[in-house]
C-alpha positions in Angstrom: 0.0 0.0 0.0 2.8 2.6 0.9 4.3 1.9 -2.4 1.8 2.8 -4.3 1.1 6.1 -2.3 4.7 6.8 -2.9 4.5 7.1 -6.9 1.7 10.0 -7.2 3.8 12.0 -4.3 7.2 11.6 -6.4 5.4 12.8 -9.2 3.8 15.7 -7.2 6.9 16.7 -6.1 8.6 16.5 -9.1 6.0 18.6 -10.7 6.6 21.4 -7.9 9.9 21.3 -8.4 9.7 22.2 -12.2 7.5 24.7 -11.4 8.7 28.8 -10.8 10.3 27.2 -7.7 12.9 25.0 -9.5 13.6 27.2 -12.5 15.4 30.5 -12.9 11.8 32.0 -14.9 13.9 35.2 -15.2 16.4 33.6 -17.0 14.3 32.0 -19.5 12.9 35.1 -20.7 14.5 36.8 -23.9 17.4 39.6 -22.0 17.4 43.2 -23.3 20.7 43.8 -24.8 22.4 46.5 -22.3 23.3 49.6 -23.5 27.1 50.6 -23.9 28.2 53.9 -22.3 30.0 56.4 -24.4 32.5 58.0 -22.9 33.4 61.6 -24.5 36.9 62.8 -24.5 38.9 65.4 -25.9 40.1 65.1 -29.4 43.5 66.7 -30.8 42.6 69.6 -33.1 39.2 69.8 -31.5 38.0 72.7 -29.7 35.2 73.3 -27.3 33.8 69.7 -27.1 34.1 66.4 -26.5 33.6 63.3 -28.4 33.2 59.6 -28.8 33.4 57.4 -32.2 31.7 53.9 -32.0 32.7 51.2 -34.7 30.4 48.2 -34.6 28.0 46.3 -36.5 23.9 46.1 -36.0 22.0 43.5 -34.3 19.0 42.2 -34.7 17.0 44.6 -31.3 19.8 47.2 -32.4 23.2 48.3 -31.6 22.4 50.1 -28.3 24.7 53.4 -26.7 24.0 55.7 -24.2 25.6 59.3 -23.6 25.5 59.9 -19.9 24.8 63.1 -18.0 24.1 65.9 -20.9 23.0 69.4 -19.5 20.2 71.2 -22.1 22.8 74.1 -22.4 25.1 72.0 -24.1 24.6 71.5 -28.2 24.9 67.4 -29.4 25.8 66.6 -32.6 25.4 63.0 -33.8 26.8 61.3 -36.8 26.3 58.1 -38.7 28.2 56.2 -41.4 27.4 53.1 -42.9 30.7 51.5 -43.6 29.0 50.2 -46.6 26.8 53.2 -48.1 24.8 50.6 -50.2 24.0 48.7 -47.2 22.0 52.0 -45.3 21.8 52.0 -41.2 18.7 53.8 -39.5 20.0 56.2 -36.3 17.1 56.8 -33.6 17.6 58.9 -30.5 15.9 58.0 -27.1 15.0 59.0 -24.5 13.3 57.6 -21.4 13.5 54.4 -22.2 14.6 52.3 -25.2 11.1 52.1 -26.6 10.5 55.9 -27.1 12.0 57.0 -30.4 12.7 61.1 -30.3 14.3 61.1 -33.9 15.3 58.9 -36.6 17.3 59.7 -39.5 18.7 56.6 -42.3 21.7 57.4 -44.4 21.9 59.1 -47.9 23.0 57.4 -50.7 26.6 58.5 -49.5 26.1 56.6 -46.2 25.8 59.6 -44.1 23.2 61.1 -41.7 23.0 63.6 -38.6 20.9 64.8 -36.3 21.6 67.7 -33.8 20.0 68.0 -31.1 19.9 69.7 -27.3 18.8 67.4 -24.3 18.9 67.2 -20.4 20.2 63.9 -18.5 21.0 60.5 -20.4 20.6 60.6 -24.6 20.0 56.7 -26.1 21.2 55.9 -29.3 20.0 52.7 -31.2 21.8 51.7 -34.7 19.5 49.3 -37.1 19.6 48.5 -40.8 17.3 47.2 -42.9 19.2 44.2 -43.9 19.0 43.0 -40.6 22.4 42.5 -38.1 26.1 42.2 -39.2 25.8 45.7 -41.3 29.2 47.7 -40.2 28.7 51.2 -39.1 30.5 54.5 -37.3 28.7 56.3 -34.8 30.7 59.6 -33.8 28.8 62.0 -31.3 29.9 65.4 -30.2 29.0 67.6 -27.0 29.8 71.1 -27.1 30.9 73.1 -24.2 27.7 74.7 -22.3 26.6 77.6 -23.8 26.7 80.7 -21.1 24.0 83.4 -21.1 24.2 85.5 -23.8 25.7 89.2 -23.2 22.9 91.8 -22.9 24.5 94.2 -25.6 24.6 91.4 -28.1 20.2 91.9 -28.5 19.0 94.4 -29.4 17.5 97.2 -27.5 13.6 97.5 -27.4 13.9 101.5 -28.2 15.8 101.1 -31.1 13.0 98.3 -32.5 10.3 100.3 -31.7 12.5 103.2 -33.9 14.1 100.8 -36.7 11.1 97.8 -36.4 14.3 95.1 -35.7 12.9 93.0 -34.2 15.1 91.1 -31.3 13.4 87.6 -32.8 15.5 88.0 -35.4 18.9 88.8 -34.5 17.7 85.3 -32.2 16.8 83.6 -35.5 20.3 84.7 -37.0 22.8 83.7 -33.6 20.4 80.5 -34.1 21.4 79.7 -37.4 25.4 80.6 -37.1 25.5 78.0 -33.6 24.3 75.2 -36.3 26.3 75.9 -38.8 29.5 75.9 -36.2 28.4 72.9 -34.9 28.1 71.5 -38.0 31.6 72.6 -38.9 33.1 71.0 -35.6 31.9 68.1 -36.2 32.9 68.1 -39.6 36.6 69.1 -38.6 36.2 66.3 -35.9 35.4 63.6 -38.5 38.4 64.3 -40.8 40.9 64.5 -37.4 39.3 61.3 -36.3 39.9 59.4 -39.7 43.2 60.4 -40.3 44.5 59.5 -37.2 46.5 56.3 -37.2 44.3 52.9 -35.9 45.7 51.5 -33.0 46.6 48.2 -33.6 
């Protein structure tokens, strides 16, 4: 009699055992591929900013990066190069989480795109392709220094708008305009430093 009590609480206990008490249920589910910090430094022949280059190849959930830290003062710049300009890479910014695209921009036929951009805290970066993973790629970003208030005789004065109709919007619109074309001739200069200098081996 006992031994045929002991088969149905073997298999009871064997069933409890395979159960979320015997397995690792974490483990089993699919892991989010972690993020790799970029860590900006200063470049030779590079003023007023820092910068870090990433040379990798997509994945299937996406090459994933993360720029720690960024104040809202300070201007971004980020770069993308397919390796292969036939073979085009999609760049999407973050922010929040991993989920929440902020902007997205693929490469030209020359294998290029950039975004600029100004944020606050931690920027995410994901690196895709259409062809699906093992598409090489370089990922450059730049962070300029933080941009200080601007000196009051720089605008102009009401009186002399309300005398000459200039209006202090667009001496605005105009500073805005020559901070993005400096910042897209930075990054430019930073590109061609970057690719000349020698590969380590």
């Amino acid at each position: 009699m006992r031994e045929r009590r002991a088969g149905p609480l073997i298999l009871l206990a064997a069933t409890l055992l395979a159960g979320p008490w015997g397995l690792d249920v974490e483990a089993a589910r699919p892991q989010t591929p972690r993020a790799v910090e970029l860590k900006l430094a200063r470049v030779e022949g590079l003023e007023h900013g820092t910068m870090a280059v990433r040379e990798a190849r997509t994945t299937v959930a996406g090459d994933r990066c993360l720029v720690a830290d960024l104040d809202v003062m300070q201007p971004v710049a980020v770069r993308l190069r397919a390796v292969e300009p036939a073979r085009a890479v999609t760049l999407e910014v973050l922010k929040g989480d991993f989920e929440r695209v902020y902007r997205r921009c693929a490469t030209d036929p020359d294998g290029v795109c950039e975004i600029h951009l100004r944020t606050q805290g931690d920027l995410g970066l994901r690196v895709t392709s259409p062809a699906g993973a093992g598409v090489p790629f370089e990922l450059a970003v730049w962070v300029g220094e933080e941009v200080k208030a601007v000196p009051a005789n720089v605008l102009t004065p009401a009186s002399r708008v309300a005398r000459k109709g200039e209006g202090i919007s667009l001496t605005n619109a105009l500073l805005a305009v020559i901070a993005v074309a400096l910042v897209g001739l930075l990054v430019l200069v930073a590109w061609v430093v970057l690719r000349r200098r020698p590969r380590e081996a």
